[in-house]
C-alpha positions in Angstrom: 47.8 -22.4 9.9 46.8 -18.9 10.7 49.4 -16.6 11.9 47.3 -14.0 13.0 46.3 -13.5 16.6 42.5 -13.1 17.2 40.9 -10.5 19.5 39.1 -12.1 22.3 35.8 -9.6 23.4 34.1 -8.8 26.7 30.6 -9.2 25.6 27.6 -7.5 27.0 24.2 -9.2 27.9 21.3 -7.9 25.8 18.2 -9.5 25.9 17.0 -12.1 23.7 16.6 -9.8 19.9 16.8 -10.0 15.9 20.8 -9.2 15.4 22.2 -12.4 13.3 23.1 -10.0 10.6 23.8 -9.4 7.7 20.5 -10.8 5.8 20.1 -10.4 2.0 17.2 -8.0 1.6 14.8 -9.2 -1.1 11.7 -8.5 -3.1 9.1 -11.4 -2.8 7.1 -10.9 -5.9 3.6 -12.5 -5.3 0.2 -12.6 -7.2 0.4 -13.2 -11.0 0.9 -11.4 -14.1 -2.4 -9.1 -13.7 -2.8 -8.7 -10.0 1.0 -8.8 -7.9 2.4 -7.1 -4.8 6.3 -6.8 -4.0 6.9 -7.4 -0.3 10.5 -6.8 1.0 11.9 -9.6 3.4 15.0 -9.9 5.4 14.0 -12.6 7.3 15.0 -14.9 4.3 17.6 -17.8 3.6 18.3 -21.6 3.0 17.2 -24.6 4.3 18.4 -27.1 2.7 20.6 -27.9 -0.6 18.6 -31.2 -1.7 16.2 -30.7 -2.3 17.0 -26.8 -2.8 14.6 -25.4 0.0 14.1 -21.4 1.3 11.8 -19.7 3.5 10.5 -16.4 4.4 9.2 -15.0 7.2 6.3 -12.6 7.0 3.7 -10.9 9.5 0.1 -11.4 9.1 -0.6 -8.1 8.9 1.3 -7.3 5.5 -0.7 -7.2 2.3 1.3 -10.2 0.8 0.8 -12.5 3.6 -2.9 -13.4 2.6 -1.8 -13.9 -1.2 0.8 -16.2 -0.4 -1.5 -18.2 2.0 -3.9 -18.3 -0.8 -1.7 -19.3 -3.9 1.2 -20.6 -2.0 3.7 -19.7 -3.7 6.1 -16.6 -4.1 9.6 -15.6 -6.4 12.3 -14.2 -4.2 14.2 -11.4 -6.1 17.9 -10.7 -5.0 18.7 -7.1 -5.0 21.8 -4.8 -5.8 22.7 -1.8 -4.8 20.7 0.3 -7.6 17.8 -1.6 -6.5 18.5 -0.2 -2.8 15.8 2.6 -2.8 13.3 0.5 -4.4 13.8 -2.1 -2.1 12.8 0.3 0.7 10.3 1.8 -0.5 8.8 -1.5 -1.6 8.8 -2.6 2.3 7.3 0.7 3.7 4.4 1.4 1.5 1.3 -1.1 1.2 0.9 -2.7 -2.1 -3.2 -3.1 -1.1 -4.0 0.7 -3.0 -0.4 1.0 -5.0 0.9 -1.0 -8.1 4.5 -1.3 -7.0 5.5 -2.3 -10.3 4.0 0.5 -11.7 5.3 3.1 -8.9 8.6 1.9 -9.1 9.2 1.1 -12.8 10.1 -2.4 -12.7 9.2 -5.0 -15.2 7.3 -8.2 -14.5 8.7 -11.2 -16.5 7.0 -14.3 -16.7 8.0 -17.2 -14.4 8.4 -20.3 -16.1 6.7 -22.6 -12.7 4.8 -20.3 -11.0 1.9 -17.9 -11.6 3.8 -14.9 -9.8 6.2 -12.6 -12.0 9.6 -12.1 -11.5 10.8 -8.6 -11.4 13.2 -8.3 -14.5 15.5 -5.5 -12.9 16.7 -8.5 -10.0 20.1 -10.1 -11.1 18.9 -13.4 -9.8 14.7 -14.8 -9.2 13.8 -18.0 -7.4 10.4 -19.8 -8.3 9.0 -21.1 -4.8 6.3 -23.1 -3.7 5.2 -23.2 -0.2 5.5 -26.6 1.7 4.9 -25.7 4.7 3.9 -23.1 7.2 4.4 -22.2 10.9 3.4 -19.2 13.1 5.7 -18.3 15.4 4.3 -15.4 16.9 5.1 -11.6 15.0 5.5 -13.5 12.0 4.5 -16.8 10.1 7.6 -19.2 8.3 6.6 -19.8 4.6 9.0 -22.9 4.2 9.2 -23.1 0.3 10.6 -25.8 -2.3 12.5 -23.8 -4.9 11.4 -24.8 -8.3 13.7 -22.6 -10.8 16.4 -20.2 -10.5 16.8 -17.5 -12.8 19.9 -15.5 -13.4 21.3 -12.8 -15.4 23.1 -13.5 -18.3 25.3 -10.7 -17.9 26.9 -12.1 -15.0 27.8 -14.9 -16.5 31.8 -15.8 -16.3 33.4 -17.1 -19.8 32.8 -20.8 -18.0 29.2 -20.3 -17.9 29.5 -19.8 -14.1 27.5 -17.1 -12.5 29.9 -14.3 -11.3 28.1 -12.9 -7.9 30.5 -10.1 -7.4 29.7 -8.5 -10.6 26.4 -7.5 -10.0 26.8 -5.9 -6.4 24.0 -7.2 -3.9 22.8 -5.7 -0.9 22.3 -6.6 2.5 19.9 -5.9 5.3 21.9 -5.3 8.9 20.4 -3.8 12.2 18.5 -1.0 10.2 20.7 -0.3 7.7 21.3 -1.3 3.8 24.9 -2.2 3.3 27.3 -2.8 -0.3 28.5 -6.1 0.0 32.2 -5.8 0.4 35.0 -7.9 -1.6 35.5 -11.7 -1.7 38.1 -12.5 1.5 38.2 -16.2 0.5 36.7 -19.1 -0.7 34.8 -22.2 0.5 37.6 -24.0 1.9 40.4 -22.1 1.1 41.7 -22.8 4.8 42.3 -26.5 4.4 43.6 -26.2 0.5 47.0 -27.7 -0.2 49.2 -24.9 -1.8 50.5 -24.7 -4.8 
């Protein structure tokens, strides 16, 4: 049981507005090995476990959106916070004249189901293939099935279990780029028996 007592708030009414934070922010690699863009995406999560489904949410007005309507399919590439800059810069200037790979010296690394590349310097890529799509007015819901998962070997725990604290992601909130913080407990670690 929980000893502690919990602070009730007065809330305020705002009007109806993005603020479900924090988001992971990624780099949604697109293209293939010769011609790719890196578009940056909060708007990003899960869908469902089985069969492992994400999405993305991007506006029709960014470079990637037409490439991803025309090969359907994309790799989402976590970040960390030495990856934080690029991240940025890789969502505020248009891949249409610039090779972000180039600009920001990352690597592209061949997936292993789909044309696009993954970006080495990423702790952890997922292969997606669009399934479906919906507009929903600023921007358009890639809905993708994720074919492959990638992950770096160095975060790898001695039970071959991949340690997500060690390699310090990032997260998107209200503006802002934040550290993820330590782990404050475990999927149900309220209900476990003690020892």
């Amino acid at each position: 049981m929980n000893n502690k007592i919990l602070k009730k708030f007065k809330k305020i009414l705002w009007k109806p507005g993005t603020i479900e934070y924090p988001l992971p922010a990624v780099m949604v690699s697109v293209g293939d090995m010769d011609e790719s863009n890196i578009i940056t995406v909060a708007w990003t999560g899960i869908i469902c476990s089985d069969p492992a489904m994400v999405y993305i949410s991007v506006r029709p007005s960014r470079h990637s959106y037409s490439i991803i309507k025309k090969t359907g399919e994309f790799v989402i590439n976590l970040t960390t916070e030495n990856l934080t800059y690029t991240t940025d810069w890789c969502g505020v200037k248009s891949g249409k004249d610039i090779d972000k790979f180039e600009k920001m010296n990352l690597t592209k690394q061949k997936a292993e189901f789909v044309k696009c590349p993954m970006i080495a310097e990423s702790p952890i890529s997922l292969e997606c293939s669009v399934i479906e799509e919906k507009d929903l007015g600023s921007h358009t819901l890639f809905i993708a099935k994720v074919l492959g998962v990638h992950v770096a070997e160095d975060y790898m725990d001695k039970n071959g279990a991949f340690d997500i604290s060690k390699c310090n992601l990032m997260a998107y909130a209200n503006g802002g780029y934040y550290a993820l913080g330590k782990k404050i407990g475990t999927f149900g670690f309220s209900v476990r028996k003690k020892k």
